[in-house]
C-alpha positions in Angstrom: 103.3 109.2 -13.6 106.2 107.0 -12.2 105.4 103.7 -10.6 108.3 104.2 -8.0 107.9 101.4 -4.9 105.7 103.7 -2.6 102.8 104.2 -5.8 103.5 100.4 -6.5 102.6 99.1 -3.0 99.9 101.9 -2.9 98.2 100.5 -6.3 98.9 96.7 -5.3 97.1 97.1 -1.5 94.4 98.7 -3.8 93.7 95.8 -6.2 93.7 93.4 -3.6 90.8 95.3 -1.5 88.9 95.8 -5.0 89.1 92.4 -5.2 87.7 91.5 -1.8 85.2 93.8 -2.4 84.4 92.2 -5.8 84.3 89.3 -4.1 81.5 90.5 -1.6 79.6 91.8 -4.3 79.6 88.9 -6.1 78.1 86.9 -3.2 76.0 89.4 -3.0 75.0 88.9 -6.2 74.9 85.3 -6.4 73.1 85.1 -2.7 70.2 87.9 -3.0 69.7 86.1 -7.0 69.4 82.6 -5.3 66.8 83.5 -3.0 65.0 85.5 -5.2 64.7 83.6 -8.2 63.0 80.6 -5.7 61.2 82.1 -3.6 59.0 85.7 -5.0 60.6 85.8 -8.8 60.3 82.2 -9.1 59.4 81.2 -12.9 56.3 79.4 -11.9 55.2 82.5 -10.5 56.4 85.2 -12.1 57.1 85.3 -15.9 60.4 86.6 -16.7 61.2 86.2 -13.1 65.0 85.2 -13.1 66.0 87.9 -15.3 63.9 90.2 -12.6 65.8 88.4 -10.0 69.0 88.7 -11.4 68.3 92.7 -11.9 67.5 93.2 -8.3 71.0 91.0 -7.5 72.7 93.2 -9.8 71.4 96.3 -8.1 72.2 95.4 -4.5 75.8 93.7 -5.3 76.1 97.3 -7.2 75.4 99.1 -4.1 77.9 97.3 -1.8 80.7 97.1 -3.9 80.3 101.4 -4.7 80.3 101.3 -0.1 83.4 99.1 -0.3 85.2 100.6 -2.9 84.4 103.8 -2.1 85.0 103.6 1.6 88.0 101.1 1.9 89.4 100.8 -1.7 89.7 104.3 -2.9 88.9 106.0 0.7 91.4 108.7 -0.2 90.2 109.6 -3.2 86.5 109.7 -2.8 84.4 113.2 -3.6 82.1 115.3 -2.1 79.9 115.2 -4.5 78.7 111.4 -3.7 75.4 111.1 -6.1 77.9 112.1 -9.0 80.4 109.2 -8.3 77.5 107.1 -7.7 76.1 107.6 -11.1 79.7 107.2 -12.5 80.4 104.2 -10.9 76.6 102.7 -11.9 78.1 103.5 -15.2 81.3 102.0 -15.0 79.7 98.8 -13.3 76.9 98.3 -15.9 80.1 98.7 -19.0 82.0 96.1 -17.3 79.0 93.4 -17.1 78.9 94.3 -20.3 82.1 93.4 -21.5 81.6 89.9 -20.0 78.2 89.4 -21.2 79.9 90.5 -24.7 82.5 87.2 -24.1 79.7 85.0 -23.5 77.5 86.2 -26.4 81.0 85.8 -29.0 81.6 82.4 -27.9 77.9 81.2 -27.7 76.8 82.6 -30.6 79.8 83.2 -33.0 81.9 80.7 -32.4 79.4 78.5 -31.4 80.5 77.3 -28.6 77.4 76.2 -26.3 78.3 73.9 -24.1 77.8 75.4 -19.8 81.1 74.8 -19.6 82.0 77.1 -22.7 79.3 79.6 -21.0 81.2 79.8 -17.6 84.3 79.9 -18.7 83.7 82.7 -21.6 81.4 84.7 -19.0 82.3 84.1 -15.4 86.4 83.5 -16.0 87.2 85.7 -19.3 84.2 87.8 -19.0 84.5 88.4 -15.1 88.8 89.2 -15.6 88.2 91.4 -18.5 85.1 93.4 -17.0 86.9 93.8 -13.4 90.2 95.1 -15.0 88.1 97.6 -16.9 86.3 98.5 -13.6 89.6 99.1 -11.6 91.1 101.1 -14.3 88.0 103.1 -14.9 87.2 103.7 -11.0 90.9 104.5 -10.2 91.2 107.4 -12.6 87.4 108.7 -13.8 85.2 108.1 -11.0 87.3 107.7 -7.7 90.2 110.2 -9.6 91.6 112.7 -6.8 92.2 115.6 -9.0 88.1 115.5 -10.4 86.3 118.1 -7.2 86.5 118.7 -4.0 87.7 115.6 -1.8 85.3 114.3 0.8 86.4 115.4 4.2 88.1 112.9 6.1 87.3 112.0 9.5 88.7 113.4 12.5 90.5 111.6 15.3 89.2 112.6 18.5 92.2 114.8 19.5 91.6 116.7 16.0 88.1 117.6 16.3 87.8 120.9 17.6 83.9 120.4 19.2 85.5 118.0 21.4 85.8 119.2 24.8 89.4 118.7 26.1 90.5 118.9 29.7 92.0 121.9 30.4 95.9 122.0 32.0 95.8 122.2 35.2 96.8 125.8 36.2 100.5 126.6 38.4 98.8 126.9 41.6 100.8 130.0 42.9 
């Protein structure tokens, strides 16, 4: 596979709408967590409440970045078969958090580093760079790969779709 200009611009307008996406997500995330974890998870209420909250953020932020990525960022490659690619990308998703939650656990707890600044910056900066780049390259060619089934179909424009009536030519009158 040659990265010739065309499949460079191609894979560059990609990254930049995975990270938009990400982006949203991680509002998302960090919006639907917020409101949770003070109002119905909140630890006065509800034992082991922020880690429910933070679940149920997890799951929705999820959802909207497998919709954005897998109706803007890879639009052209998406499947048929959309409960398979969901799974894979649940997959995918859950292996990156884990690589970040691995970089906060190795500098918290093996290299002792425990400060919140040490947390956020292992987690959220080194965490959050390493797990997205393993997202991208793992949606780009497993889960959203173009070669893997049937593609979905892609919508027609107006004058394409063949259940929409058309004016007829008006006839030579004679």
């Amino acid at each position: 596979m040659s990265l010739n200009a065309p499949r460079l611009r191609q894979v560059g307008l990609q990254l930049v709408s995975f990270a938009l996406v990400g982006g949203l997500g991680f509002v998302v995330d960090v919006v639907v967590f917020n409101a949770l974890r003070t109002t119905v998870f909140a630890p006065e209420l509800v034992p082991g409440g922020p880690i429910l909250a933070k679940v149920v953020s997890t799951a929705f932020a999820i959802l909207v970045n497998w919709l954005g990525n897998r109706h803007w960022t890879f639009r052209s490659q998406r499947r048929r078969d959309w409960a398979r690619e969901g799974v894979e990308f649940v997959l995918v998703s859950i292996a990156g958090s884990l690589i970040g939650l691995a970089c906060l656990g190795i500098s918290h707890y093996v290299l002792g580093m425990r400060t919140i600044l040490a947390d956020n910056i292992s987690g959220n900066v080194i965490g959050l760079i390493l797990g997205s780049a393993f997202r991208f390259v793992f949606y780009r060619y497993w889960v959203f790969r173009e070669d893997r089934g049937p593609a979905a179909p892609r919508r027609l424009r107006r004058e394409e779709d063949p259940l929409v009536e058309r004016p007829k030519p008006a006839e030579a009158e004679a």
